[in-house]
C-alpha positions as CSV (number, residue, x, y, z in Angstrom):
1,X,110.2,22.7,-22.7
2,X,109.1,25.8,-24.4
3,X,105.1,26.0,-25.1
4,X,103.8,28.5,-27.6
5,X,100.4,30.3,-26.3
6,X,98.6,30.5,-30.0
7,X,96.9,33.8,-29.3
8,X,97.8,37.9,-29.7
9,X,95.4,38.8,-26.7
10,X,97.3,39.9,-23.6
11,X,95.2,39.0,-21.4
12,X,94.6,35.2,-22.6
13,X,98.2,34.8,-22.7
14,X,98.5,36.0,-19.2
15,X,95.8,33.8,-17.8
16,X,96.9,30.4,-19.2
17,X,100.6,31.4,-18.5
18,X,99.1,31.6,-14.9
19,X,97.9,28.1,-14.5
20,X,100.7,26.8,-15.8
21,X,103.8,28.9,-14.1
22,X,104.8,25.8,-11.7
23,X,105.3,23.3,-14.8
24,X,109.1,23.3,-16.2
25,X,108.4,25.0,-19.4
26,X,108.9,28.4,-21.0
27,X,106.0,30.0,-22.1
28,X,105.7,32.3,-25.2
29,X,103.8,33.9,-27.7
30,X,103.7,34.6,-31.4
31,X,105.2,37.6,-31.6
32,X,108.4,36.1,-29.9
33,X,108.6,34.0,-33.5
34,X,107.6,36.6,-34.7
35,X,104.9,35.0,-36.5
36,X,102.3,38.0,-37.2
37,X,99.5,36.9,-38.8
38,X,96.5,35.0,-37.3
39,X,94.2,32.3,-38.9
40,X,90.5,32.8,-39.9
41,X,88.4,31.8,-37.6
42,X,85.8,29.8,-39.8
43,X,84.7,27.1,-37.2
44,X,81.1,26.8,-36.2
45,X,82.0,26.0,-32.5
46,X,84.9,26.9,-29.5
47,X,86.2,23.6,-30.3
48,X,86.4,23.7,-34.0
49,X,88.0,27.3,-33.9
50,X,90.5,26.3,-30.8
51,X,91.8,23.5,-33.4
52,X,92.6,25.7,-36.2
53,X,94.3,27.9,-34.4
54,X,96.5,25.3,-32.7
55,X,97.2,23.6,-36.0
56,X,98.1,27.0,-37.3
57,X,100.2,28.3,-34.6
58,X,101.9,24.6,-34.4
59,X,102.8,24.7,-38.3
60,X,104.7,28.0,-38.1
61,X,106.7,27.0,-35.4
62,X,106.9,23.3,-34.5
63,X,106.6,23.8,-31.0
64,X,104.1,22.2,-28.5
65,X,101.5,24.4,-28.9
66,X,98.2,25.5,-27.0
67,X,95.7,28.0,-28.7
68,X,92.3,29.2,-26.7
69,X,88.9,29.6,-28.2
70,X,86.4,31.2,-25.8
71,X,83.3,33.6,-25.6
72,X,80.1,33.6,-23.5
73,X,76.1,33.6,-24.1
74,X,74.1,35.7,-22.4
75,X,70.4,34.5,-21.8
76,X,68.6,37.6,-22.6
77,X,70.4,37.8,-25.9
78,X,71.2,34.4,-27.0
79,X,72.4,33.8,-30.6
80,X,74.1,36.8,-30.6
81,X,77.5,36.0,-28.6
82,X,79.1,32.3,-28.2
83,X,81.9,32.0,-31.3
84,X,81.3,35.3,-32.1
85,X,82.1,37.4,-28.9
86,X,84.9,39.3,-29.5
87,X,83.6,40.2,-33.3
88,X,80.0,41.0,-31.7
89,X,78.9,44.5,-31.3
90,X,81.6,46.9,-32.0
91,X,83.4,44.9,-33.6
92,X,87.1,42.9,-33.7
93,X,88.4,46.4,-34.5
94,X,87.1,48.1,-31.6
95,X,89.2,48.6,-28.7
96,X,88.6,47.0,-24.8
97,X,86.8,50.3,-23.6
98,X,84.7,50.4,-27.4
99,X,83.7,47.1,-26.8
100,X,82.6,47.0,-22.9
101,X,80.8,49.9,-23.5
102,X,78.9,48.9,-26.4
103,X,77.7,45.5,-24.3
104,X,76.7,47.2,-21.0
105,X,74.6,49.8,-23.1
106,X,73.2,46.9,-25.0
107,X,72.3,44.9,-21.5
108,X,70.7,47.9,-19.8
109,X,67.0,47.5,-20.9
110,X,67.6,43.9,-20.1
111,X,66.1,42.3,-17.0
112,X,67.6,39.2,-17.3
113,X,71.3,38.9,-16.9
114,X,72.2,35.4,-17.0
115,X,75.0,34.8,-18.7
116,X,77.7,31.6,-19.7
117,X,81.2,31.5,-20.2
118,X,83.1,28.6,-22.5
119,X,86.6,28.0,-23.1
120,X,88.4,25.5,-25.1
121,X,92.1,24.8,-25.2
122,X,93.6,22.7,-27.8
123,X,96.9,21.4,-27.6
124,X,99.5,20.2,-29.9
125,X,102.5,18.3,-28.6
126,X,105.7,18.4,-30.4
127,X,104.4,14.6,-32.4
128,X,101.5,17.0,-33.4
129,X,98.6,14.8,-32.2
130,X,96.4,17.1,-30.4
131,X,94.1,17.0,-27.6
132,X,91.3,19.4,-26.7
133,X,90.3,20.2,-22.7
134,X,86.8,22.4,-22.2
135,X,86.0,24.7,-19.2
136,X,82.3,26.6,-18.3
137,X,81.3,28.7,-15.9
138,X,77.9,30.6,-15.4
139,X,77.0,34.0,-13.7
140,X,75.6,37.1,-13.6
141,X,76.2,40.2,-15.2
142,X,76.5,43.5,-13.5
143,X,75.2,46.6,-14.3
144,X,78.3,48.4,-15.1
145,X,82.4,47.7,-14.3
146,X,83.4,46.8,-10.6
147,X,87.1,46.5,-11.2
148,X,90.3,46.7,-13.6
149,X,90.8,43.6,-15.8
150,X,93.6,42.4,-18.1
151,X,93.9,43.7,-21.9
152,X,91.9,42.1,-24.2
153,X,89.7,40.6,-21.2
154,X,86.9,43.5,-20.6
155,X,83.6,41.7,-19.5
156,X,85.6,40.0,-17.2
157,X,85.3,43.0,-15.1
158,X,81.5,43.2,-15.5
159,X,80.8,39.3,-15.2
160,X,79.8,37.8,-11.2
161,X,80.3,34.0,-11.5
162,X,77.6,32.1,-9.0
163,X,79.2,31.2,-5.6
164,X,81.3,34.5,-6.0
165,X,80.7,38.1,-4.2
166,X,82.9,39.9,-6.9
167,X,83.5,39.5,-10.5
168,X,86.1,37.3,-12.4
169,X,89.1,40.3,-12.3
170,X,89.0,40.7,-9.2
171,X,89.6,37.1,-7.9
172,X,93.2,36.3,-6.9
173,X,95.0,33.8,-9.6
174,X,94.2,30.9,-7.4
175,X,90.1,31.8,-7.4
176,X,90.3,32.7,-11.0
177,X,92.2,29.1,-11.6
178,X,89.2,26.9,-9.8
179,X,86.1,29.2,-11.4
180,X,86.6,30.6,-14.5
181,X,86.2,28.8,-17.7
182,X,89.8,29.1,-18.7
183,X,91.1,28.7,-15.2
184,X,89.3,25.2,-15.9
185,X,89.8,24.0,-19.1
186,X,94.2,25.5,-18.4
187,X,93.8,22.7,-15.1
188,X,92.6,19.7,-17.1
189,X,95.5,21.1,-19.7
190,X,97.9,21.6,-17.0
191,X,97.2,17.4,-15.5
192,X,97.8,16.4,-19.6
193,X,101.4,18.0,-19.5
194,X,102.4,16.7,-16.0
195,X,101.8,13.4,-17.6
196,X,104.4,14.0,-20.0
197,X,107.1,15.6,-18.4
């Protein structure tokens, strides 16, 4: 079965592809379509934008389809992240290093570095009835970068979930899989398809 990944970010892509590699399907990604543009997100939560994208992505190509909406809150600055990370700060535009830098500078005179991650997955099957799976997971965040991370994926190298000695990049696939917000939400995913196949 081949599963379209609704998303241009690298690093997404790479994560969910991940949690799902010992399923018998083919994973791709838009550009394999070569389907180019990407819908507005105009939703007022992960769920709501994680559905339109899935719709979208599912229309252009009539394939069983899974699109991602994630972000995270940070206590200190609530209000100013959740639906709106990646647009936040420097802006959609910026790159992974404009970004990162932008947020770190912005957390320094901040004591309080709690911080929430949320992912939703929606999925399309080839019927088009669609179901939606949600992951969280809460942390710290630390004073600067403590390790590489995947494109498109930059606070992951700055964000300690609790229980954890280093931040999300650097877990092995397996940690990242059982902690992260994506790692949980692509699980509950992952025990929807098995049911299928």
């Amino acid at each position: 079965m081949q599963l379209l990944i609704g998303t241009n970010n690298r690093g997404k892509f790479i994560e969910i592809s991940d949690a799902l590699r010992d399923l018998p399907l083919t994973t791709i990604a838009p550009k394999d379509l070569s389907i180019k543009e990407d819908p507005d997100e105009t939703g007022s939560t992960f769920e709501e934008n994680a559905t339109l994208k899935s719709r979208f992505f599912h229309e252009r190509s009539k394939l069983p389809t899974v699109a991602d909406d994630s972000g995270i809150t940070v206590d200190a600055i609530a209000d100013e992240l959740g639906i709106h990370t990646r647009r936040w700060g420097a802006g959609p535009a910026a790159s992974d290093e404009e970004w990162i830098d932008h947020f770190l500078k912005r957390m320094e005179k901040e004591s309080n570095k709690r911080a929430h991650f949320v992912c939703c997955l929606a999925y399309t099957d080839a019927k088009g009835t669609m179901q939606t799976f949600e992951g969280r997971c809460s942390g710290m965040i630390t004073d600067a970068l403590e390790a590489d991370y995947l494109p498109g994926l930059p606070i992951s190298a700055c964000f300690r979930p609790d229980g954890c000695d280093c931040v999300f990049s650097a877990l092995s696939t397996e940690q990242k899989n059982c902690t992260s917000h994506r790692g949980k939400a692509s699980q509950l995913l992952r025990s929807h398809i098995q049911k299928f196949i």
